[in-house]
C-alpha positions in Angstrom: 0.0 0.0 0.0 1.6 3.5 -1.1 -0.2 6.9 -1.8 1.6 9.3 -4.6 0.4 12.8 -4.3 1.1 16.2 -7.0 0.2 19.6 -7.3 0.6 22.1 -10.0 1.5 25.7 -9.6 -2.2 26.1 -9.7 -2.2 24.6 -5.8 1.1 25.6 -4.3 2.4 28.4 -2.5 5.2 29.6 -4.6 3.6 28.4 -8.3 5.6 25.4 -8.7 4.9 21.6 -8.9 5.3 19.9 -5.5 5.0 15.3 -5.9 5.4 13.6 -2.9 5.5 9.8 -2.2 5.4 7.3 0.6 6.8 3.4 -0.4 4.9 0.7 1.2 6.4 -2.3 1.7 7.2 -5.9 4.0 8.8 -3.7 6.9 11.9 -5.3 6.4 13.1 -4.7 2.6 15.5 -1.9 3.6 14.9 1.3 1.0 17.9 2.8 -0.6 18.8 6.4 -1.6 21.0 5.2 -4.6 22.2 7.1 -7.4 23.7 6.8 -10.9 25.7 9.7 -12.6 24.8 10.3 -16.7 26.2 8.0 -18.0 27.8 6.5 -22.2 26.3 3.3 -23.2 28.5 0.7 -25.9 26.1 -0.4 -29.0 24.3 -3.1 -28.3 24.6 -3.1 -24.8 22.1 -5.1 -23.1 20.4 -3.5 -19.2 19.4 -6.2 -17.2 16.4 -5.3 -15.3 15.2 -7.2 -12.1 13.2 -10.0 -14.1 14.3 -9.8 -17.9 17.2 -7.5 -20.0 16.2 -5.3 -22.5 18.2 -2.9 -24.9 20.7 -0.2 -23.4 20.3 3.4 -24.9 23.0 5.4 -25.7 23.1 8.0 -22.8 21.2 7.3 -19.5 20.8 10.5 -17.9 21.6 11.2 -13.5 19.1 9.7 -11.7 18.5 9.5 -7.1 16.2 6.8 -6.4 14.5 5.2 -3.2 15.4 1.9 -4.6 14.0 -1.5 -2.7 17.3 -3.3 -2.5 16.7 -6.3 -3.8 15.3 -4.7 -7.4 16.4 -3.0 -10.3 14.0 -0.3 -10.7 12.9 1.9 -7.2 9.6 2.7 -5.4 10.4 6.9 -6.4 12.4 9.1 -7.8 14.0 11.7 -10.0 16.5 12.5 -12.5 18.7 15.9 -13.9 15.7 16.9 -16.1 13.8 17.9 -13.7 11.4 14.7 -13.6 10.1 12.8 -10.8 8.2 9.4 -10.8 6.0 7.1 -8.4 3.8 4.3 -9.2 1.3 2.3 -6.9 0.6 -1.6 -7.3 -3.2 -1.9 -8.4 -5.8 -4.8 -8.5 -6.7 -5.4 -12.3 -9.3 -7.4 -14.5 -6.4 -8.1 -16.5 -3.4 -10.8 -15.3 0.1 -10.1 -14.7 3.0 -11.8 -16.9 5.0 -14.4 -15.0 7.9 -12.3 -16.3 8.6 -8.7 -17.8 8.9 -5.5 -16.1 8.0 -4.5 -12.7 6.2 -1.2 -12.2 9.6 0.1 -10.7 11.7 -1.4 -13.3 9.4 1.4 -15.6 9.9 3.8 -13.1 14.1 3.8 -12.8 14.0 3.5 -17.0 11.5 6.3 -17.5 13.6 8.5 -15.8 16.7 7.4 -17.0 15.3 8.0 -20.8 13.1 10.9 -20.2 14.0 14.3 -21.1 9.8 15.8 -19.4 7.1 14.4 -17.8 5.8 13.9 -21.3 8.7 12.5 -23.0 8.7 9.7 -19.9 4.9 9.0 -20.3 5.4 7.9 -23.5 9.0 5.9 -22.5 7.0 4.1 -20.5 3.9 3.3 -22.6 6.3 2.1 -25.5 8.3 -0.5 -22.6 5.0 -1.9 -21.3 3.7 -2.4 -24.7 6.7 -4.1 -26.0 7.2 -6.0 -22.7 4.5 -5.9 -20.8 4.5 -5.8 -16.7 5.0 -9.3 -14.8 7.3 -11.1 -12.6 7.0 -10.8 -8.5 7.3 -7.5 -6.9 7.9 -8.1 -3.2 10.0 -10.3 -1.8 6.4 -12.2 -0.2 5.8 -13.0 -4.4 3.2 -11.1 -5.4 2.1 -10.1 -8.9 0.6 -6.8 -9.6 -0.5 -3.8 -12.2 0.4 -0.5 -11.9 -0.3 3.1 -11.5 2.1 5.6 -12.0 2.3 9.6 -11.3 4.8 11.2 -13.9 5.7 15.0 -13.4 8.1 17.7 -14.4 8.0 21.5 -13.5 5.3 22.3 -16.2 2.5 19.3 -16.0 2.3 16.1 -14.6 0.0 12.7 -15.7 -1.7 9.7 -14.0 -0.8 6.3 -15.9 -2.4 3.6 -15.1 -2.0 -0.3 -16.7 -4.3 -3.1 -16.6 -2.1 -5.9 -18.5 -1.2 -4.8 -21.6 -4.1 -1.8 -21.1 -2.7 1.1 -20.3 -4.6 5.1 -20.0 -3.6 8.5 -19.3 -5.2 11.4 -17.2 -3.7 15.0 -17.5 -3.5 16.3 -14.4 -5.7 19.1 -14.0 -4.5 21.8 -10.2 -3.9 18.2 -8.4 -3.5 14.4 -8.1 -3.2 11.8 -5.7 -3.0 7.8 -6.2 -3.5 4.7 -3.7 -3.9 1.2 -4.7 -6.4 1.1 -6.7 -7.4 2.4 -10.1 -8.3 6.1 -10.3 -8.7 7.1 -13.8 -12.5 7.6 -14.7 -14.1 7.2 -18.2 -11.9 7.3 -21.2 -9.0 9.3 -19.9 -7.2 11.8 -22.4 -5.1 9.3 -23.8 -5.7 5.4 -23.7 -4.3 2.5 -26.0 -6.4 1.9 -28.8 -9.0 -0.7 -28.7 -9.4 -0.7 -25.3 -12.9 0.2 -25.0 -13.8 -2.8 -27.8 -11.8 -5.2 -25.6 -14.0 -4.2 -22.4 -16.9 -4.8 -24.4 -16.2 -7.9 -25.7 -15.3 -9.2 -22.2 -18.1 -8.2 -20.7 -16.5 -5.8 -18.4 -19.1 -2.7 -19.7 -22.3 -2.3 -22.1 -21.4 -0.1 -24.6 -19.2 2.7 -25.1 -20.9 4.7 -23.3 -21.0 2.7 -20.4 -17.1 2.4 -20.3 -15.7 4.1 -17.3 -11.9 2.5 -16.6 -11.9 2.5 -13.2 -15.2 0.7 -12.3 -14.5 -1.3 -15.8 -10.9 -2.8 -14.9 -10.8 -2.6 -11.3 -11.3 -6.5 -9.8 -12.7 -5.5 -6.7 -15.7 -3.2 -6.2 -15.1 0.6 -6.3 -17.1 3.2 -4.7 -18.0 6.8 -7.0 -16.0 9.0 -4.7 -13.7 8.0 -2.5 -14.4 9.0 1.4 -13.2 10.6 3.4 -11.6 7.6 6.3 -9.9 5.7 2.9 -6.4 6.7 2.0 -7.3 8.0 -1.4 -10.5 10.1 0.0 -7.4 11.5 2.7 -5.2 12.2 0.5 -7.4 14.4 -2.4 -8.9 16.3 0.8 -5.2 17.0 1.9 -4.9 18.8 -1.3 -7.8 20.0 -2.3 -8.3 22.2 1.0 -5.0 23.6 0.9 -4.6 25.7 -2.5 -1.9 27.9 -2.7 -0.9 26.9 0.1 1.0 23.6 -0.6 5.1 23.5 0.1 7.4 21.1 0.5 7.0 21.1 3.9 3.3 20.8 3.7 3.7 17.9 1.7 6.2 16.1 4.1 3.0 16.6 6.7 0.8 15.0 4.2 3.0 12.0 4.2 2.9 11.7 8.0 -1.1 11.2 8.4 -1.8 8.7 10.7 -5.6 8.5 10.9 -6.1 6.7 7.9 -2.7 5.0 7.9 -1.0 6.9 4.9 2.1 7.2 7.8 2.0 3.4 8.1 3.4 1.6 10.9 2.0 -2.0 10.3 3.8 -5.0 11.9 4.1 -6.6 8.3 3.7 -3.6 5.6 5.3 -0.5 6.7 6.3 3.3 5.0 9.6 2.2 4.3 11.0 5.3 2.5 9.7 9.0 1.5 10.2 11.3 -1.5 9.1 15.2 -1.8 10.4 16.6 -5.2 9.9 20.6 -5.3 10.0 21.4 -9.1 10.7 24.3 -9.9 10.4 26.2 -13.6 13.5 27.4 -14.6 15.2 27.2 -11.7 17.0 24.4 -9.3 14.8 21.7 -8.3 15.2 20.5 -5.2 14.7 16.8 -3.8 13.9 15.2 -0.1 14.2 11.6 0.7 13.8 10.1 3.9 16.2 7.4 3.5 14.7 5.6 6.3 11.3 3.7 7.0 8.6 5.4 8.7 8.2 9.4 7.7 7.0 10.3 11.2 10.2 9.0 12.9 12.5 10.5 10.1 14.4 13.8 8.9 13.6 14.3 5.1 17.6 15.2 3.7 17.8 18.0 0.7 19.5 16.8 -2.9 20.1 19.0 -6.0 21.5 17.9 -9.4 24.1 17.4 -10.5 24.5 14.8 -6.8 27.5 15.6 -4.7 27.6 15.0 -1.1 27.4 12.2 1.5 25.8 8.1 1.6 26.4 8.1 -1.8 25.0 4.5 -2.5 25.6 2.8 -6.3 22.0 1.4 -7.6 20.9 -2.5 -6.4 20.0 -4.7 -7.0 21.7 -6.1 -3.4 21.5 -9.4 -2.5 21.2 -9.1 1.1 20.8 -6.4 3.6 23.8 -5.0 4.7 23.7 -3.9 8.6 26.1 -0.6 8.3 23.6 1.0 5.6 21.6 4.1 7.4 18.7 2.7 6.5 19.1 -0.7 9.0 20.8 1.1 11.8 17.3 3.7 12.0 14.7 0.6 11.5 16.8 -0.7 14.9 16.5 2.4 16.8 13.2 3.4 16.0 11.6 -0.5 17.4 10.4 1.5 20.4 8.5 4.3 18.8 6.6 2.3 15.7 3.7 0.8 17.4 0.3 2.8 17.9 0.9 5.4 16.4 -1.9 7.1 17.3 -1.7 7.0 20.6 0.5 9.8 22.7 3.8 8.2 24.2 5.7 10.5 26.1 9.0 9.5 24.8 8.1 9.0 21.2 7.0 12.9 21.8 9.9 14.1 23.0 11.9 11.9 20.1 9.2 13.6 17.6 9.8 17.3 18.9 13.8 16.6 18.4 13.3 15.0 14.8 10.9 18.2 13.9 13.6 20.7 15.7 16.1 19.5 12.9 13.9 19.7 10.2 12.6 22.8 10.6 16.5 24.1 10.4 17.2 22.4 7.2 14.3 23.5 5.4 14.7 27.2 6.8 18.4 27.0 5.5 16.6 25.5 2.2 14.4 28.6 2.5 17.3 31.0 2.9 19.6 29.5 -0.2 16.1 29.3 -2.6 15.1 33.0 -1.4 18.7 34.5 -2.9 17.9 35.5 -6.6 21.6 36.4 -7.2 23.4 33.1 -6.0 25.0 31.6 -8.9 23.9 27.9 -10.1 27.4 26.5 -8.4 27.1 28.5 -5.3 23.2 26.8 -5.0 24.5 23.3 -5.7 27.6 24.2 -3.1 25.2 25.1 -0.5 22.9 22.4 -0.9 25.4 19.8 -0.4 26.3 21.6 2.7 22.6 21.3 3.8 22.7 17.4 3.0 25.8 17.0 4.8 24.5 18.7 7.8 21.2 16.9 7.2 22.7 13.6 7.3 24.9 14.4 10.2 22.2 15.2 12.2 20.0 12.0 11.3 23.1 10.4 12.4 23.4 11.6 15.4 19.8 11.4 16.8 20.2 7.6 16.1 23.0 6.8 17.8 
């Protein structure tokens, strides 16, 4: 269970596009900040993905993931272009390969190929049409379809598969996805012949009668969404703050715990955060957690190009390795993970310290965005001073 959330400049505060994402996963497949510098590719080169290669392009661009380590492709992230991906496993009509390409193997190639939001989008449509999703996706074995938030500084799009049927929504002011399809009627964009094939299956009358997520979902979906279900929560959290969204608004969106979009579950837990602050001709900024739980963690600043510290190649890993970051907080934080909605004293006092050193890294974010004559290397210096510090203290409140 993950939520992906977006807004346009429509809905935040400073006119920009803000994507957040929490990973939900078996709470112990440690999640990796990994990253990959641009990088030349030999003719003919082969990448093999977590279930099955595929042709190598020539030039891959930077990428920072939140990369499951046992996978090729990762939960979230972005890449130099200003592009930043999440996807959500969804219940389908439609059956899932035995083999082909996980929903995160589409996300790390998307933005490893894609120059926009757009340019992505249709990456990805032309590598689940040639071959197809499939192949498990957690390490319990489970098969799934996918749903997929794709955004740049300028737009942003919903994709959502059902086997080899895939549709698009434009995002229109803002977005959020869950685990189940979202998409209603026809889309803006949809593969062709997919209304004939829902027909002809018996998933809806007519054409007028096709609507793609009561059509393809395999479980029964309400008309709207309320209000106690993660996708109800999440599309209130945005809808009732316009204008008003910011990074840091976003990082609070990700730590609701009524509804469980923070989850702390003793099996399935939010085992790694991304906030992407896009920003239209200027530096985008990144924030990844790093670490499970969003609640219990500091969300660390990155700009492109990546310099700075826990610099971690791309997985796939075989096994977990107990000096990452990522294992040492999962082992401090066993105290503080269950019932979350009840008040603990010390997980309070643990909470007030985690938010103290937040709030100073995104004021010093604040303070570096808010200079209009800094040049780009003085930004990208500053940044990785931010990080650094960021990482320090994440460090330190751990140990």
């Amino acid at each position: 269970m993950c939520d992906t959330y977006v807004c346009l400049g429509t809905y935040s505060q400073d006119g920009s596009v803000i994507f957040g994402k929490n990973s939900n996963r078996l709470r112990n497949e440690a999640q990796l900040i990994t990253h990959k510098p641009r990088t030349r590719h030999s003719k003919g080169e082969q990448v093999k993905c977590t279930h099955i290669s595929i042709p190598q392009i020539t030039e891959t661009a930077e990428i920072l993931m939140s990369q499951p380590y046992w996978i090729f492709g990762c939960e979230m992230g972005c890449n130099e272009y200003n592009v930043a991906i999440g996807n959500e496993a969804i219940p389908t009509t439609e059956p899932v390969k035995e083999t082909g390409l996980l929903g995160m193997d589409l996300i790390r190639l998307g933005l490893e190929r894609g120059k926009s939001a757009k340019d992505a989008l249709k990456i990805i449509i032309d590598l689940l049409e040639r071959y197809g999703q499939g192949g498990i996706h957690t390490l319990k074995g489970g098969k799934n379809n996918n749903s997929f938030i794709i955004a740049d500084p300028q737009e942003a799009y919903v994709l959502e598969a059902a086997g080899e049927w895939w549709i698009v929504e434009s995002v229109k002011n803002y977005r959020s996805i869950s685990n189940r399809i979202s998409i209603r009627g026809k889309g803006d964009l949809r593969k062709e012949g997919i209304v004939e094939y829902a027909i002809e299956n018996g998933y809806c009358k007519d054409d007028d009668d096709f609507d793609f997520k009561m059509t393809f979902s395999s479980v029964p979906l309400p008309e709207k969404w309320p209000l106690n279900s993660r996708e109800g929560c999440s599309l209130n959290q945005l809808s009732v703050n316009k204008s008003k969204i910011t990074p840091a608004l976003m990082m609070e969106f990700l730590r609701e715990h009524k509804v469980g979009i923070c989850l702390h579950g003793r099996s399935d837990r939010s085992v790694g955060s991304q906030v992407s602050h896009l920003r239209n001709n200027q530096k985008s900024l990144h924030w990844f957690t790093g670490s499970t739980i969003p609640c219990l963690s500091i969300f660390k600043p990155y700009v492109f190009p990546y310099e700075g510290k826990n610099i971690i190649e791309p997985g796939p890993y075989t096994e977990i390795n107990p000096d990452w970051y990522w294992t040492s907080h999962d082992k401090y934080i066993k105290t503080n993970v269950k019932k979350p909605k009840e008040d603990k004293p010390e997980r309070n006092l643990y909470y007030k310290e985690l938010r103290s050193v937040e709030t100073k890294i995104l004021e010093r974010v604040d303070t570096i965005i808010s200079n209009n004559n800094i040049s780009n290397n003085e930004f990208n210096t500053l940044l990785v001073e931010v990080n650094n510090y960021a990482w320090e203290q994440a460090e330190e409140l751990i140990r």
